[in-house]
GUZA-587285 format. One record per residue (C-alpha): residue number from 1; chain; x, y, z. Coordinates in steps of 0.05 Angstrom, whole numbers. Each point is the difference from the previous one (the first is absolute). Layout:
(NUM A (X Y Z))
...
//
This chain:
(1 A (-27 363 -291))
(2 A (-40 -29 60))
(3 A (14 7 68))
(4 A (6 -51 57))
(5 A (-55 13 24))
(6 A (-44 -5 -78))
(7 A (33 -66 -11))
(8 A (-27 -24 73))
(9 A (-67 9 -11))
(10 A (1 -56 -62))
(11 A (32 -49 40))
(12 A (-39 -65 11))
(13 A (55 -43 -1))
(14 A (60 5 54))
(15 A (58 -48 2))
(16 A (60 4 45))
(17 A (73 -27 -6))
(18 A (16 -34 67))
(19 A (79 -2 24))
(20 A (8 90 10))
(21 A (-65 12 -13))
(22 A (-52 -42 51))
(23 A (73 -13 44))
(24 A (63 41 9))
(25 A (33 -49 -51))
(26 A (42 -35 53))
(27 A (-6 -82 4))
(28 A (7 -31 62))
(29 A (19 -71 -4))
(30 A (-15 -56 55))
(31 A (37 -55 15))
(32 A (-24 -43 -46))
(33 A (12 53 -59))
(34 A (-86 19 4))
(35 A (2 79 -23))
(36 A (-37 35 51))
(37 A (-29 71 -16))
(38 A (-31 59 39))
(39 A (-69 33 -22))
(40 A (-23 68 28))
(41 A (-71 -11 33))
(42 A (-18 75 -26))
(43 A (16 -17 -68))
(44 A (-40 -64 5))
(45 A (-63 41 18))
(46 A (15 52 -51))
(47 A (-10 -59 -51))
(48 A (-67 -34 38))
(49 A (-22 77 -10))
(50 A (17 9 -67))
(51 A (-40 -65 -19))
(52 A (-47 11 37))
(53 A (-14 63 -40))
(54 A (-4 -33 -74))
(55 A (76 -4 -16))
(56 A (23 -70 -10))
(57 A (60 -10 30))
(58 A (61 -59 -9))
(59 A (74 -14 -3))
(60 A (43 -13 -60))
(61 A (80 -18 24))
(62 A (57 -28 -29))
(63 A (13 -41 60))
(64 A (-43 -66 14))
(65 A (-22 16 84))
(66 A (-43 -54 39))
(67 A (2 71 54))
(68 A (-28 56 -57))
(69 A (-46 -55 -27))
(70 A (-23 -19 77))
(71 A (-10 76 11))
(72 A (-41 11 -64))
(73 A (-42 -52 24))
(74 A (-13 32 67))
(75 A (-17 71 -31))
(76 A (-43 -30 -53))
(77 A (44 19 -53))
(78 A (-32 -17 -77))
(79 A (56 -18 -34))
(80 A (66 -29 20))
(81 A (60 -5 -57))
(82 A (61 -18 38))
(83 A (63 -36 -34))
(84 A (2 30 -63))
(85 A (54 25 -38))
(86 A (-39 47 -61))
(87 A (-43 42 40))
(88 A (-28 42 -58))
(89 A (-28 -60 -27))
(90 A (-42 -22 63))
(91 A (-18 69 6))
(92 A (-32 -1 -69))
(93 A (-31 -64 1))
(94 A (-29 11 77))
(95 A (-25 74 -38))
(96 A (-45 -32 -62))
(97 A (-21 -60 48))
(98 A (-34 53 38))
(99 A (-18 46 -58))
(100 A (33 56 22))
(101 A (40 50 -34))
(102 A (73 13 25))
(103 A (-14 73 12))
(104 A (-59 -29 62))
(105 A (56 -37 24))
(106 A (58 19 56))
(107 A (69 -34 23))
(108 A (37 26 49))
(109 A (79 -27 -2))
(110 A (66 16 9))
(111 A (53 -44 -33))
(112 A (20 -7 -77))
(113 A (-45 -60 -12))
(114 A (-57 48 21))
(115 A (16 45 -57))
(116 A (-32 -33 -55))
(117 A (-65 9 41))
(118 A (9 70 22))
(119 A (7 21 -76))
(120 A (-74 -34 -19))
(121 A (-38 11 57))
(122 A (-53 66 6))
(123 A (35 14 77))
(124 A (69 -14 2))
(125 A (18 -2 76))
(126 A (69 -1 26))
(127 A (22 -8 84))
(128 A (40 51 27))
(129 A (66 -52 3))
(130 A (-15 -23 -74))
(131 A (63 11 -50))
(132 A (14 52 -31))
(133 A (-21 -25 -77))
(134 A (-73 -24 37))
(135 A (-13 70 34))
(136 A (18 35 -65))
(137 A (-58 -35 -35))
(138 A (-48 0 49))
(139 A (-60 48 2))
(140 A (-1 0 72))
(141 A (50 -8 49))
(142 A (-20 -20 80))
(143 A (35 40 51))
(144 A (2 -72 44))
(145 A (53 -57 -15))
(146 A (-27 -66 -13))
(147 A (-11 -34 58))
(148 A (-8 55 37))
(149 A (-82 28 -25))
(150 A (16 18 -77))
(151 A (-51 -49 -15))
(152 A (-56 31 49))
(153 A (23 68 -28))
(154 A (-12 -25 -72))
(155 A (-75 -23 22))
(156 A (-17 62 38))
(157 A (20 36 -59))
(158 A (-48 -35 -43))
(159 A (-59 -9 41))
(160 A (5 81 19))
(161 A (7 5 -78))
(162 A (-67 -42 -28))
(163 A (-30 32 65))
(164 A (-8 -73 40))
(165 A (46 15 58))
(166 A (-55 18 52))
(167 A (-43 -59 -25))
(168 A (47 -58 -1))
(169 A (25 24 78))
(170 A (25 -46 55))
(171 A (-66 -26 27))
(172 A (3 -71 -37))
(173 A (33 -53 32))
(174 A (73 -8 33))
(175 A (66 40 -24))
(176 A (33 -24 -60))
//
């Protein structure tokens, strides 16, 4: 059986469930009924970083966001599947568009509809809030909550795996 660590250093593909994962899972509504979200700025970097050193990077979420899809914009993320309800599939499809095999790619959740994911990806990542049935799958699980720098944690942990942590440093343009 592989560790962590083994499975990291095939990753070329990273893609990231929003609501718990990129935020704390809470939705702030204005008045007009707009969701609102908060995104960590360390977490944001974490993912320039990890581009920036070969791994492709997106988000794949059940719930449709103008905010995660404005945000993926700003970090350059490749790939943006919001709004969908079979996750596995997207996942699958986005993996043989790219020509990759599901053991070079990671998702990092931590809700039931992540759990189809988790079970056919090579890096199976879970946040330290996730549920129970998520963490119990997962190959790795981050000692931050979503929202909080799991998702920094989880590219720190990948870069210092494949040996690109150094080398993809903060010297390139603004905070994420």
């Amino acid at each position: 059986m592989k560790t962590p660590e083994e499975r990291a250093r095939a990753i070329r593909l990273a893609l990231f469930d929003v609501d718990g994962v990129l935020t704390d899972g809470r939705l702030y509504y204005g008045p007009d009924g707009e969701a609102m979200k908060v995104f960590g700025i360390l977490d944001g970097h974490g993912l320039k970083m990890l581009a920036r050193s070969g791994v492709v990077t997106g988000l794949l979420s059940g719930r449709k966001s103008d905010a995660a899809a404005f945000r993926a914009r700003e970090l350059g993320m490749a790939h943006v599947i919001l709004g969908v309800d079979d996750k596995l599939a997207h996942f699958e499809e986005l993996r043989a568009r790219l020509g990759l095999e599901a053991s070079q790619c990671a998702f990092v959740g931590d809700d039931l509809p992540d759990a189809p994911v988790l079970a056919r990806c090579g890096l199976a990542v879970a946040v330290a809030n996730a549920v129970p049935e998520v963490k119990s799958i997962a190959h790795l699980v981050t000692r931050a909550a979503g929202g909080g720098g799991a998702v920094r944690e989880f590219c720190e942990f990948v870069m210092r795996a494949q040996g690109t942590l150094e080398g993809a440093g903060g010297r390139h343009g603004a905070l994420g």
